[in-house]
mmCIF file as Biopython writes it, N, C-alpha, C and O atoms, coordinates in Angstrom:
data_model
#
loop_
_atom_site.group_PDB
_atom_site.id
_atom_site.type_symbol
_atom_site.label_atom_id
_atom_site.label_alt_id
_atom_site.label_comp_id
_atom_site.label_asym_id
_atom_site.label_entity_id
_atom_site.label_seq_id
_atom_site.pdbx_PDB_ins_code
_atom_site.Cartn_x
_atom_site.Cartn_y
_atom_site.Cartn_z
_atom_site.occupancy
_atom_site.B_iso_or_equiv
_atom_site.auth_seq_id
_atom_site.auth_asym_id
_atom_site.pdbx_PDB_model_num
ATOM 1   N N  . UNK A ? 1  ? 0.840  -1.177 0.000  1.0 0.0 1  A 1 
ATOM 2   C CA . UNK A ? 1  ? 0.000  0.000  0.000  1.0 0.0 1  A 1 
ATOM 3   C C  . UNK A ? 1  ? 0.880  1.234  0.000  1.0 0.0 1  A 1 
ATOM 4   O O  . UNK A ? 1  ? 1.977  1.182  0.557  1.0 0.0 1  A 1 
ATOM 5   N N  . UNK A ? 2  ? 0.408  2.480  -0.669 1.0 0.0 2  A 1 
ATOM 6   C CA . UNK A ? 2  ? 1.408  3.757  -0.160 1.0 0.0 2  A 1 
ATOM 7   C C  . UNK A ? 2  ? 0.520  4.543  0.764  1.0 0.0 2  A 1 
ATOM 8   O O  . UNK A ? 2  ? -0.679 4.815  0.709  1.0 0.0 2  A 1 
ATOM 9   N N  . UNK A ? 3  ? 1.412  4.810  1.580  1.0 0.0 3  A 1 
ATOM 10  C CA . UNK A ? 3  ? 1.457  5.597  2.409  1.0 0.0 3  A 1 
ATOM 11  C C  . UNK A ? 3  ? 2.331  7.257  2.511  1.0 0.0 3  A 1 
ATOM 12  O O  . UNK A ? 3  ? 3.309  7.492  1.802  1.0 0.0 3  A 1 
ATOM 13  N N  . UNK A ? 4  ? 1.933  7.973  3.211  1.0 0.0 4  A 1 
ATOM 14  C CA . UNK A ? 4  ? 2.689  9.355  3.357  1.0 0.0 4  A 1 
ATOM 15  C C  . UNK A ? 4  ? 3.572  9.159  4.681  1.0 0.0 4  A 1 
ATOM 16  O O  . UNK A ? 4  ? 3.122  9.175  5.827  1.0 0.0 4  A 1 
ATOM 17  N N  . UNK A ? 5  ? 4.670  9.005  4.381  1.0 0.0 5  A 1 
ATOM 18  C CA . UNK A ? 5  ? 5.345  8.829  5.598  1.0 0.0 5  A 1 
ATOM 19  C C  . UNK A ? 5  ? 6.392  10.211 5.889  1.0 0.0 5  A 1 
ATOM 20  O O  . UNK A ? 5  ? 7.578  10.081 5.587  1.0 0.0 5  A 1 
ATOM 21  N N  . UNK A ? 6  ? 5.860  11.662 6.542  1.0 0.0 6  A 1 
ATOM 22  C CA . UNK A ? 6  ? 6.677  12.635 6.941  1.0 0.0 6  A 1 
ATOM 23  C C  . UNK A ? 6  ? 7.068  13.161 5.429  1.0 0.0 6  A 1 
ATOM 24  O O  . UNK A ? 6  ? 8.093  13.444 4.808  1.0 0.0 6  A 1 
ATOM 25  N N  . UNK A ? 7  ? 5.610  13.124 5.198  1.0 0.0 7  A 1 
ATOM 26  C CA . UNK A ? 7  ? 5.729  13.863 4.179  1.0 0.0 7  A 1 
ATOM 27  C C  . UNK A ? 7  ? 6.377  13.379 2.378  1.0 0.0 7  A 1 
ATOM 28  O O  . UNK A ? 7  ? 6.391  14.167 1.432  1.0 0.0 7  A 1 
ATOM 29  N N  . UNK A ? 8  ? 6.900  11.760 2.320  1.0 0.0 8  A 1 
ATOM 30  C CA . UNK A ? 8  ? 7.337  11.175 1.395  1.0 0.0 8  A 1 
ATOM 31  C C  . UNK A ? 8  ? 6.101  9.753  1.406  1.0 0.0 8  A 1 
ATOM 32  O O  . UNK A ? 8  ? 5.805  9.000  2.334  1.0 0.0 8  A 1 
ATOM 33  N N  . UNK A ? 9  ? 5.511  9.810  -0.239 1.0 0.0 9  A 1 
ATOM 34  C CA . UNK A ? 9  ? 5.407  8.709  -0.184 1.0 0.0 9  A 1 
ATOM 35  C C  . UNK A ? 9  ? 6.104  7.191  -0.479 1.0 0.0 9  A 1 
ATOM 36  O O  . UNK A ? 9  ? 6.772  6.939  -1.482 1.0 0.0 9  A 1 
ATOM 37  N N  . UNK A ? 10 ? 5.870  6.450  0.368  1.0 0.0 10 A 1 
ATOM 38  C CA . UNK A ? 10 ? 6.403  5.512  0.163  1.0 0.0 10 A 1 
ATOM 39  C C  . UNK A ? 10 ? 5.513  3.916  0.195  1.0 0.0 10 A 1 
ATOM 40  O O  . UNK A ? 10 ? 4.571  3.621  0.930  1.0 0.0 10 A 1 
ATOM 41  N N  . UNK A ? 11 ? 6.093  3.175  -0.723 1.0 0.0 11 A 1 
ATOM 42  C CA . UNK A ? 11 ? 5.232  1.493  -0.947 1.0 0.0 11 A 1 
ATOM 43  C C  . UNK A ? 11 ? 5.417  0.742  0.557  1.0 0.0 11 A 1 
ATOM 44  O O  . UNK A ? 11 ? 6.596  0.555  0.859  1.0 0.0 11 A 1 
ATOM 45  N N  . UNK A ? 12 ? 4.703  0.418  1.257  1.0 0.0 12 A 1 
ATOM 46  C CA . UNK A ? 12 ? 4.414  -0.576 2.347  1.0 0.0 12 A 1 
ATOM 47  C C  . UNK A ? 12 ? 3.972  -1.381 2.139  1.0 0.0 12 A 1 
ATOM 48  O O  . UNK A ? 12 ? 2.905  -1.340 1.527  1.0 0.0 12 A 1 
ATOM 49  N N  . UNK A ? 13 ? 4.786  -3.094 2.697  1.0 0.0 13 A 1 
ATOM 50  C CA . UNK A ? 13 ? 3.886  -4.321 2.288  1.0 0.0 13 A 1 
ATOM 51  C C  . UNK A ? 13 ? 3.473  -4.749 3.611  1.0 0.0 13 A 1 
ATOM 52  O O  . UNK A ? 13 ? 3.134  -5.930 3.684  1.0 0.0 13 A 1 
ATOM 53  N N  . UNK A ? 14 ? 3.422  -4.032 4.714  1.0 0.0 14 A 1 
ATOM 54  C CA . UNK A ? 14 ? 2.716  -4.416 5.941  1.0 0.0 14 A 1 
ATOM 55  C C  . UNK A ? 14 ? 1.186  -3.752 6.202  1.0 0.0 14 A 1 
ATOM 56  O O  . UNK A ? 14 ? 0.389  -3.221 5.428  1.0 0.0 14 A 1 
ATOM 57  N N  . UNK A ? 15 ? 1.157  -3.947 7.229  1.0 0.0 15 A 1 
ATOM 58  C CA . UNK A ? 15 ? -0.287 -4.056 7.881  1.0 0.0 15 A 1 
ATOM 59  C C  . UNK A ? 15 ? -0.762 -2.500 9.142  1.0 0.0 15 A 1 
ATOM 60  O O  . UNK A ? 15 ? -1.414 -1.456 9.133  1.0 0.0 15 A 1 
ATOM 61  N N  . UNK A ? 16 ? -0.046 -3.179 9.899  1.0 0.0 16 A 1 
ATOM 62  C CA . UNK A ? 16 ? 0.061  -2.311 11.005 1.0 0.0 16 A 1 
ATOM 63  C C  . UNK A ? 16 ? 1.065  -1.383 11.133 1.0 0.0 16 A 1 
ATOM 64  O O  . UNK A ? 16 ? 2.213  -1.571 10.731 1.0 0.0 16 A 1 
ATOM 65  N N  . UNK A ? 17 ? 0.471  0.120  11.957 1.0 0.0 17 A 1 
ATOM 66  C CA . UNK A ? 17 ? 2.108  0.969  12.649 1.0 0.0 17 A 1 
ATOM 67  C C  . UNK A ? 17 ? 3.162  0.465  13.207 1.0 0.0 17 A 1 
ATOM 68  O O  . UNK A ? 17 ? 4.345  0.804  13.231 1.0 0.0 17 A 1 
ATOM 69  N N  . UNK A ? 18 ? 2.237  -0.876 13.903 1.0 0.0 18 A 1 
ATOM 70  C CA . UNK A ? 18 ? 3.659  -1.639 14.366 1.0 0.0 18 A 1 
ATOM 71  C C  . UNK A ? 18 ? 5.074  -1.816 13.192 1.0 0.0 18 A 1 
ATOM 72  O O  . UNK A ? 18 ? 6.019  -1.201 12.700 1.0 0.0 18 A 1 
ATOM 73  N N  . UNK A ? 19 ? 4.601  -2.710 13.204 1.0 0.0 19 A 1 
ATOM 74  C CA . UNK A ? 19 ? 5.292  -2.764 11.376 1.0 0.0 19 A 1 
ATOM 75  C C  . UNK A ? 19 ? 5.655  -1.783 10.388 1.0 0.0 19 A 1 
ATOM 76  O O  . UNK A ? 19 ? 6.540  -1.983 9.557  1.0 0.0 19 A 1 
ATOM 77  N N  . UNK A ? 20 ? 4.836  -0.497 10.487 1.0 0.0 20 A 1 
ATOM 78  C CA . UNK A ? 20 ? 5.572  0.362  9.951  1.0 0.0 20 A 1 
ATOM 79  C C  . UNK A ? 20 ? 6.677  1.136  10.889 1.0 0.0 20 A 1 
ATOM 80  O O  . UNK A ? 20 ? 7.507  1.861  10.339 1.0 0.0 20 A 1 
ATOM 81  N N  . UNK A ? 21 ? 6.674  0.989  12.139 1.0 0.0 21 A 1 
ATOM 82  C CA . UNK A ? 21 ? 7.683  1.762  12.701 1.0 0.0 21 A 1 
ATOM 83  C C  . UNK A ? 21 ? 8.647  0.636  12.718 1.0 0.0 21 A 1 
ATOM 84  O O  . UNK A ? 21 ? 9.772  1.001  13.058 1.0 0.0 21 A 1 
ATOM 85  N N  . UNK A ? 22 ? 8.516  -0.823 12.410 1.0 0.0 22 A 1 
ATOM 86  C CA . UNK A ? 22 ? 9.682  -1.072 12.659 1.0 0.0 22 A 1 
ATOM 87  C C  . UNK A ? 22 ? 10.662 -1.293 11.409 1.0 0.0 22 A 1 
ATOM 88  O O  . UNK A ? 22 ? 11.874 -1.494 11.494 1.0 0.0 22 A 1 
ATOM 89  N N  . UNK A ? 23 ? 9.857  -1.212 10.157 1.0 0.0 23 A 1 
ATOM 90  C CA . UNK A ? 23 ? 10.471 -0.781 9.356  1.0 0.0 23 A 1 
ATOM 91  C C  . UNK A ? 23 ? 10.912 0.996  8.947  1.0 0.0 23 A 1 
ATOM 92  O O  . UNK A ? 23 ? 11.842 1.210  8.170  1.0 0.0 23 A 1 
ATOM 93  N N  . UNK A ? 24 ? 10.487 1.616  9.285  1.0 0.0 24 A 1 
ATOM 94  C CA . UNK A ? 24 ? 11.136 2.924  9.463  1.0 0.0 24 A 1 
ATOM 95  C C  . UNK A ? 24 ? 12.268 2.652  10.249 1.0 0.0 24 A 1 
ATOM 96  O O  . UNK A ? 24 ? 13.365 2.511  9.707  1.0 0.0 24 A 1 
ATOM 97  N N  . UNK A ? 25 ? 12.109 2.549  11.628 1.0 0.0 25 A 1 
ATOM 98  C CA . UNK A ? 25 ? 13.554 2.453  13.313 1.0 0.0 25 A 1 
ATOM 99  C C  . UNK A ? 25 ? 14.130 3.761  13.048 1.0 0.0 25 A 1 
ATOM 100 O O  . UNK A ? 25 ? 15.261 4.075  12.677 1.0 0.0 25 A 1 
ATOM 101 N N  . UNK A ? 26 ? 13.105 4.450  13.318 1.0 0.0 26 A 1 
ATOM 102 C CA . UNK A ? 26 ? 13.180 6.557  14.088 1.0 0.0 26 A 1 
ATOM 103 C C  . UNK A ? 26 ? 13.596 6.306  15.368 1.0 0.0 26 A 1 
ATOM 104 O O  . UNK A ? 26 ? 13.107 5.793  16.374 1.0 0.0 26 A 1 
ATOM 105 N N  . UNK A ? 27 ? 14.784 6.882  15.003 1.0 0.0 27 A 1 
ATOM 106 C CA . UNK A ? 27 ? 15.687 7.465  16.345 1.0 0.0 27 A 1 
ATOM 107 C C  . UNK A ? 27 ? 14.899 7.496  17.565 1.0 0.0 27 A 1 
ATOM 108 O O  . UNK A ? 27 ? 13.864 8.156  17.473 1.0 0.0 27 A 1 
ATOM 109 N N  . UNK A ? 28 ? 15.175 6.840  18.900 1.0 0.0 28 A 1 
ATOM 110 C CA . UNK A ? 28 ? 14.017 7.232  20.385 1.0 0.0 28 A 1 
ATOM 111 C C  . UNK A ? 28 ? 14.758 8.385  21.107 1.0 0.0 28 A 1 
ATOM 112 O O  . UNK A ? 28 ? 15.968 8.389  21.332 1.0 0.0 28 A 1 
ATOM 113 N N  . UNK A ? 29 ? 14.004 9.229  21.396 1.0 0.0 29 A 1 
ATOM 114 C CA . UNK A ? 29 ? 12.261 9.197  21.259 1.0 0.0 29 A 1 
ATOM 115 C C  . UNK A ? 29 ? 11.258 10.041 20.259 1.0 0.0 29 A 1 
ATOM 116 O O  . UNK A ? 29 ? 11.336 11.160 19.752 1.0 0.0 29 A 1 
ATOM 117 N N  . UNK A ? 30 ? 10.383 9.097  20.218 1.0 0.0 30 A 1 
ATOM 118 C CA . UNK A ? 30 ? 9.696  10.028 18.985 1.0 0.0 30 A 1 
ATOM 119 C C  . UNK A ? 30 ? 8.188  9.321  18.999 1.0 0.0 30 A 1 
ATOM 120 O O  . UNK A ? 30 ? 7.908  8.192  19.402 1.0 0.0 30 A 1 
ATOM 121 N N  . UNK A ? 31 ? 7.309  10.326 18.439 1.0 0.0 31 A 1 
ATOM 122 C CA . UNK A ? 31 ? 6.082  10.343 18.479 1.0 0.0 31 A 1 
ATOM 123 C C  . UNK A ? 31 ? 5.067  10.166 17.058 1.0 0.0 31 A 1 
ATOM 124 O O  . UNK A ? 31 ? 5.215  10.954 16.124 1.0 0.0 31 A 1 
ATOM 125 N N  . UNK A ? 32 ? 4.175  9.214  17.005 1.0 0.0 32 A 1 
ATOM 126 C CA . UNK A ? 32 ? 3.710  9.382  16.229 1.0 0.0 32 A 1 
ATOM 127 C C  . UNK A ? 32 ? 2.021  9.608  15.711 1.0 0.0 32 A 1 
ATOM 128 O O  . UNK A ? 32 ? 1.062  9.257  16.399 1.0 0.0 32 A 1 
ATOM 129 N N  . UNK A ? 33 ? 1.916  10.278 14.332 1.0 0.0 33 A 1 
ATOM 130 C CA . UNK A ? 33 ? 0.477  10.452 14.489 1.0 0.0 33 A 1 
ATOM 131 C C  . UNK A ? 33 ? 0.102  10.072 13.175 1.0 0.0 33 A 1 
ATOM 132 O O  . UNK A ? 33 ? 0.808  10.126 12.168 1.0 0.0 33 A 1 
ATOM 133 N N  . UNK A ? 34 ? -1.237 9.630  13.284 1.0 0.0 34 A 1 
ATOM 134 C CA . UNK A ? 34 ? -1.803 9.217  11.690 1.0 0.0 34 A 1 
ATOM 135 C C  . UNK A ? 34 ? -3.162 9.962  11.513 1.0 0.0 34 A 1 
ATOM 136 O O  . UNK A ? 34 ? -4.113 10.038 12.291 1.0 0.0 34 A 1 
ATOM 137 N N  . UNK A ? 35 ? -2.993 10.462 10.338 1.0 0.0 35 A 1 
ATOM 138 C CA . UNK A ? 35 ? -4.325 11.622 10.094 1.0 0.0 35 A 1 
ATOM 139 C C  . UNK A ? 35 ? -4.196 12.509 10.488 1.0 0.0 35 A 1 
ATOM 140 O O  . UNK A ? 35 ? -5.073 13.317 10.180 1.0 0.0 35 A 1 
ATOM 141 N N  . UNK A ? 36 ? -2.933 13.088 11.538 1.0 0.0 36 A 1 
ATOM 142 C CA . UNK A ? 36 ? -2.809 14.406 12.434 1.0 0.0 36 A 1 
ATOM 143 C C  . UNK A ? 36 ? -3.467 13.781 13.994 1.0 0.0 36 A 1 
ATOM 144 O O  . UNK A ? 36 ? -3.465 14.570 14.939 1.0 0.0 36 A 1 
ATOM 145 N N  . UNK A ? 37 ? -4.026 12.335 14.214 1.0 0.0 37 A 1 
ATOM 146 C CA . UNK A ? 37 ? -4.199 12.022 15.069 1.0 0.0 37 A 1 
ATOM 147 C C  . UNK A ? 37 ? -3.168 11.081 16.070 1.0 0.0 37 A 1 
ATOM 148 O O  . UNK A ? 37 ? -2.934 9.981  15.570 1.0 0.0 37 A 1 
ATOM 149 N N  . UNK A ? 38 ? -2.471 11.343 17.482 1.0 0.0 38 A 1 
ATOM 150 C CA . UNK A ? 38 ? -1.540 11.124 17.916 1.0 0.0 38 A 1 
ATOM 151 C C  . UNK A ? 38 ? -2.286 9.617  17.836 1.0 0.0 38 A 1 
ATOM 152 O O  . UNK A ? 38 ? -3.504 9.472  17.723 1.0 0.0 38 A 1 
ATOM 153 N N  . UNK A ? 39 ? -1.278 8.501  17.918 1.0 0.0 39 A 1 
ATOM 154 C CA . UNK A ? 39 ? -1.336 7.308  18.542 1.0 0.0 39 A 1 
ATOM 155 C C  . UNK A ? 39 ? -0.142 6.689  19.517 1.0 0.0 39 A 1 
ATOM 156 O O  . UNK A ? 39 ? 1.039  6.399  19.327 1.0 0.0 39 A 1 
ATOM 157 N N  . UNK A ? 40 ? -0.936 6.638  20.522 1.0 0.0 40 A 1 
ATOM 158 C CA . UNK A ? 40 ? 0.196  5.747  21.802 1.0 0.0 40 A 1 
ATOM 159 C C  . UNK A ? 40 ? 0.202  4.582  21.340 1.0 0.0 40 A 1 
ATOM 160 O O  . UNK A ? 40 ? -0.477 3.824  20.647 1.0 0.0 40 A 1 
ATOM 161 N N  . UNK A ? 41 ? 1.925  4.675  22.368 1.0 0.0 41 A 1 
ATOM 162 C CA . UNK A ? 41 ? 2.523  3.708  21.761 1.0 0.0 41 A 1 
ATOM 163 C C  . UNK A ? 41 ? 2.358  1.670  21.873 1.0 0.0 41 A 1 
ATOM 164 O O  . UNK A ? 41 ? 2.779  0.622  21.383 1.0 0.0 41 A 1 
ATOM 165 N N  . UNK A ? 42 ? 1.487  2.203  22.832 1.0 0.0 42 A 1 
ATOM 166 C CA . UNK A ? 42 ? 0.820  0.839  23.140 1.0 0.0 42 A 1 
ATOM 167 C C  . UNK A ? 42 ? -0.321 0.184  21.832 1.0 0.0 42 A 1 
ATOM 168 O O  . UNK A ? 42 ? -0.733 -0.966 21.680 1.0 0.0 42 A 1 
ATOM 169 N N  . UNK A ? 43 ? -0.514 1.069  21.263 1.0 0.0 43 A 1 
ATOM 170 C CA . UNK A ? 43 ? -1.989 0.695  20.400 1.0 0.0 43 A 1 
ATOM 171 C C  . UNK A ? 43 ? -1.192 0.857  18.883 1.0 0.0 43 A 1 
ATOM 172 O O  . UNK A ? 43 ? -1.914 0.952  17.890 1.0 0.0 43 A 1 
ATOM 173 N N  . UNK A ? 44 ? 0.339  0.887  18.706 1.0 0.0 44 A 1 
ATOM 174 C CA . UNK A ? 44 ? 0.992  0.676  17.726 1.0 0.0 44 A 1 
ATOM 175 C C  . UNK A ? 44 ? 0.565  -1.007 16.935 1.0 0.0 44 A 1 
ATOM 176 O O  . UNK A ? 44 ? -0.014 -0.995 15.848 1.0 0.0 44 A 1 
ATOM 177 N N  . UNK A ? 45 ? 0.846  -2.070 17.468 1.0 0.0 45 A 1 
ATOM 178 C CA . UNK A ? 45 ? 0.542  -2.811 16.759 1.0 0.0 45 A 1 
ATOM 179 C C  . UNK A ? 45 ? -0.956 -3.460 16.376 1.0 0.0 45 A 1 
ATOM 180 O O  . UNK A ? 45 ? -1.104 -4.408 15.605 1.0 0.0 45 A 1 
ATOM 181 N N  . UNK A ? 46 ? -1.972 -2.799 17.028 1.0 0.0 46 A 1 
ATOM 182 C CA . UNK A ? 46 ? -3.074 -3.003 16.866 1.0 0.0 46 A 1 
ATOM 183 C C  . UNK A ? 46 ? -3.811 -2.279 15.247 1.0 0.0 46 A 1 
ATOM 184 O O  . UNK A ? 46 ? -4.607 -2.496 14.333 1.0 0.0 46 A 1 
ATOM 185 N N  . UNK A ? 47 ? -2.837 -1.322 15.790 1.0 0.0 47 A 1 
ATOM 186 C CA . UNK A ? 47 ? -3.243 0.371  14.886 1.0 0.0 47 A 1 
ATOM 187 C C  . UNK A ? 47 ? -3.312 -0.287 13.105 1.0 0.0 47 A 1 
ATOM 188 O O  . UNK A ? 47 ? -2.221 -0.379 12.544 1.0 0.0 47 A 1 
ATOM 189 N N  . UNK A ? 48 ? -4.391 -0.649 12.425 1.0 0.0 48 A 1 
ATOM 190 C CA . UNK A ? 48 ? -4.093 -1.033 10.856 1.0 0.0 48 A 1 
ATOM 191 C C  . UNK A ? 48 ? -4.179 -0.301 10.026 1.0 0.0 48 A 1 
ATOM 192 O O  . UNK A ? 48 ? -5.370 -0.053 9.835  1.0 0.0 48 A 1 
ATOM 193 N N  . UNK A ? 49 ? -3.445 0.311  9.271  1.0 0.0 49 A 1 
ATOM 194 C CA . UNK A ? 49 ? -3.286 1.535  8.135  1.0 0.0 49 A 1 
ATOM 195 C C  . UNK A ? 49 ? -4.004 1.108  7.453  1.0 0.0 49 A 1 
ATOM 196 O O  . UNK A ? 49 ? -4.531 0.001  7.562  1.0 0.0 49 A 1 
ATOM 197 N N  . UNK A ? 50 ? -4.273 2.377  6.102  1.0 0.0 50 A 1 
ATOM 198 C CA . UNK A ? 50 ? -5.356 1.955  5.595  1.0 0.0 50 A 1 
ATOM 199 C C  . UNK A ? 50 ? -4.346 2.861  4.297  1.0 0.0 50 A 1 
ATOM 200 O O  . UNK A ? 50 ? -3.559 3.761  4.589  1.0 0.0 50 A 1 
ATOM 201 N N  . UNK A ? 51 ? -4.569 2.436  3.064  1.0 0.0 51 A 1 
ATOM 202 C CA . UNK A ? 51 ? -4.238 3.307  1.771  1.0 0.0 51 A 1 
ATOM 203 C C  . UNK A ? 51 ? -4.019 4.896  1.810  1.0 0.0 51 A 1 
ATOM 204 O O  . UNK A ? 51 ? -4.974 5.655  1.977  1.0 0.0 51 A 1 
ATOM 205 N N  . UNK A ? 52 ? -2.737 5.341  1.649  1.0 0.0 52 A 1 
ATOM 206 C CA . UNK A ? 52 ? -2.787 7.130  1.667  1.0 0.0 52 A 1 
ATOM 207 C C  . UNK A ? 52 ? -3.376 7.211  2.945  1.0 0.0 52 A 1 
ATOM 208 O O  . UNK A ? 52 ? -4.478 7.733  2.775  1.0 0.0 52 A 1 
ATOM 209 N N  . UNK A ? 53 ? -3.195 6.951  4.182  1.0 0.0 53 A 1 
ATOM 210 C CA . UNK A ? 53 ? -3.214 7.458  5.148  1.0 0.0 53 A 1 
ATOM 211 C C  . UNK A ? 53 ? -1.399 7.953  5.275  1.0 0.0 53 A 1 
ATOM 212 O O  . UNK A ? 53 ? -0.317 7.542  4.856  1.0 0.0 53 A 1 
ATOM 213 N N  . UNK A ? 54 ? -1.955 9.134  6.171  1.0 0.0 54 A 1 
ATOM 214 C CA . UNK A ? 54 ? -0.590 10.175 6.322  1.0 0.0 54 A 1 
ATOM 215 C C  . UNK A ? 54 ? -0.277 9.958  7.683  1.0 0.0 54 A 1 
ATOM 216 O O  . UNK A ? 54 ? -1.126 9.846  8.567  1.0 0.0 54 A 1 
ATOM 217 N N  . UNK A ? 55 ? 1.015  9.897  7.857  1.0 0.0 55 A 1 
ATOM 218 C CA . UNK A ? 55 ? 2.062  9.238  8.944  1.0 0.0 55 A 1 
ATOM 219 C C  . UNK A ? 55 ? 2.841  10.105 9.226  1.0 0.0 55 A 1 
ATOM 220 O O  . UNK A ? 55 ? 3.671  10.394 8.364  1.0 0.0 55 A 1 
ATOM 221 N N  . UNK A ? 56 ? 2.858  10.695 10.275 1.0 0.0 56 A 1 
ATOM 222 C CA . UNK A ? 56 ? 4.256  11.633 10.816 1.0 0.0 56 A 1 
ATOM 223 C C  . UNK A ? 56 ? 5.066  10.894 12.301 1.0 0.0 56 A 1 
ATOM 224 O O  . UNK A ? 56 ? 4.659  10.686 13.444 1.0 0.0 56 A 1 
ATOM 225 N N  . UNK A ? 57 ? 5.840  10.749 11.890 1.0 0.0 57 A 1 
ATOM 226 C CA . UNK A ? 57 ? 7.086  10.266 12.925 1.0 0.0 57 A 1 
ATOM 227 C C  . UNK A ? 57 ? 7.779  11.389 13.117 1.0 0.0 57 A 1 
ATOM 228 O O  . UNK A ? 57 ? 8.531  11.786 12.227 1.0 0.0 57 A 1 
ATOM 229 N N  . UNK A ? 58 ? 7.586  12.338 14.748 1.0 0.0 58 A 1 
ATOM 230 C CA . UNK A ? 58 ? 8.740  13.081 15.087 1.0 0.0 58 A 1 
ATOM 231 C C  . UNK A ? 58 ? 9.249  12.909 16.111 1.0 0.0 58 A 1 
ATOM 232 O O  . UNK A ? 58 ? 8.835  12.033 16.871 1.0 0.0 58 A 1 
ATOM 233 N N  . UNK A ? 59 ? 10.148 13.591 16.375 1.0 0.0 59 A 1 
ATOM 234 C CA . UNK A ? 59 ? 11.503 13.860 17.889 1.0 0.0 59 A 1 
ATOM 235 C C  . UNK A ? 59 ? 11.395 15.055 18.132 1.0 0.0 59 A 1 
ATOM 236 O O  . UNK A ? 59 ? 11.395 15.998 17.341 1.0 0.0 59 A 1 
ATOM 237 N N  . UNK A ? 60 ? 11.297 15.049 19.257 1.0 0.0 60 A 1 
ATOM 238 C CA . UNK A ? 60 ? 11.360 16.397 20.143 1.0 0.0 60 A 1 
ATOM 239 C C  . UNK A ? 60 ? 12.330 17.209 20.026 1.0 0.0 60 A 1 
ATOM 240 O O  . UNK A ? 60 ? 13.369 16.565 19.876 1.0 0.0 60 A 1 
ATOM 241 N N  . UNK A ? 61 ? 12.518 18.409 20.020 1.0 0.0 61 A 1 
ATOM 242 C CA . UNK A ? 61 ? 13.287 19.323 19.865 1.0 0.0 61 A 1 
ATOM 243 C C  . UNK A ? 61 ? 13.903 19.813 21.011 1.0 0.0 61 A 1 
ATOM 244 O O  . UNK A ? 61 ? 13.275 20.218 21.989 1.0 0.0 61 A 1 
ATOM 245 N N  . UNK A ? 62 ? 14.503 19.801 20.966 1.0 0.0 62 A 1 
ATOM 246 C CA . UNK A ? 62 ? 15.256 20.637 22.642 1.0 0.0 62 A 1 
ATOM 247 C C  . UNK A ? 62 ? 16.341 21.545 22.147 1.0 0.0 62 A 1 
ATOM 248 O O  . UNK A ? 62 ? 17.006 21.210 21.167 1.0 0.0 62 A 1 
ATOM 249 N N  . UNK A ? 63 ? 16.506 22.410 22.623 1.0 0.0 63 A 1 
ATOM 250 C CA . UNK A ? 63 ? 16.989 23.885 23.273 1.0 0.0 63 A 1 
ATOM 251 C C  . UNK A ? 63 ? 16.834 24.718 23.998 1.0 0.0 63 A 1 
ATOM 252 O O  . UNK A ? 63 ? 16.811 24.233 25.129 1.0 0.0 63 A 1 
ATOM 253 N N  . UNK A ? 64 ? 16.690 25.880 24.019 1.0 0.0 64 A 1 
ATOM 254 C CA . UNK A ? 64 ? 16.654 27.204 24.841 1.0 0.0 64 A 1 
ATOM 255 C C  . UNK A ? 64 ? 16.622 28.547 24.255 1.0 0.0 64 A 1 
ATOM 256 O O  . UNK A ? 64 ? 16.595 29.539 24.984 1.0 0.0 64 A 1 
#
C-alpha cells in the first residue's frame, strides 16, 4: 500500500504501525500520528493503516 510517511510517499507491504515503525527504526524518542491524530505507543501494533493514510514520525526538539 502507499502511504505518506513525513511527508514522502512511500510502498508498504505491511499491515500495522507496528510494522511500519519497525520498518522505518526513528531514532528514540519520537512520536507518532496518523491523520494528524496522535497514537500511543501501546496501540501501535493493533493500529491497521489503511491506503494514503498520512504518517508523521517526530523527535522532540530541545533547546533554549
Amino acid at each position: 500500500m502507499k502511504l505518506c510517511v513525513n511527508d514522502e510517499v512511500i510502498e508498504f507491504a505491511g499491515r500495522t504501525l507496528g510494522e511500519l515503525v519497525v520498518h522505518i527504526n526513528p531514532e528514540t524518542p519520537f512520536a507518532v500520528a496518523v491523520n494528524t491524530a496522535f497514537v500511543a505507543r501501546k496501540e501501535y501494533d493493533g493500529y491497521v493503516l489503511q491506503e494514503q493514510d498520512k504518517v508523521d514520525i517526530v523527535s522532540p526538539v530541545v533547546g533554549g
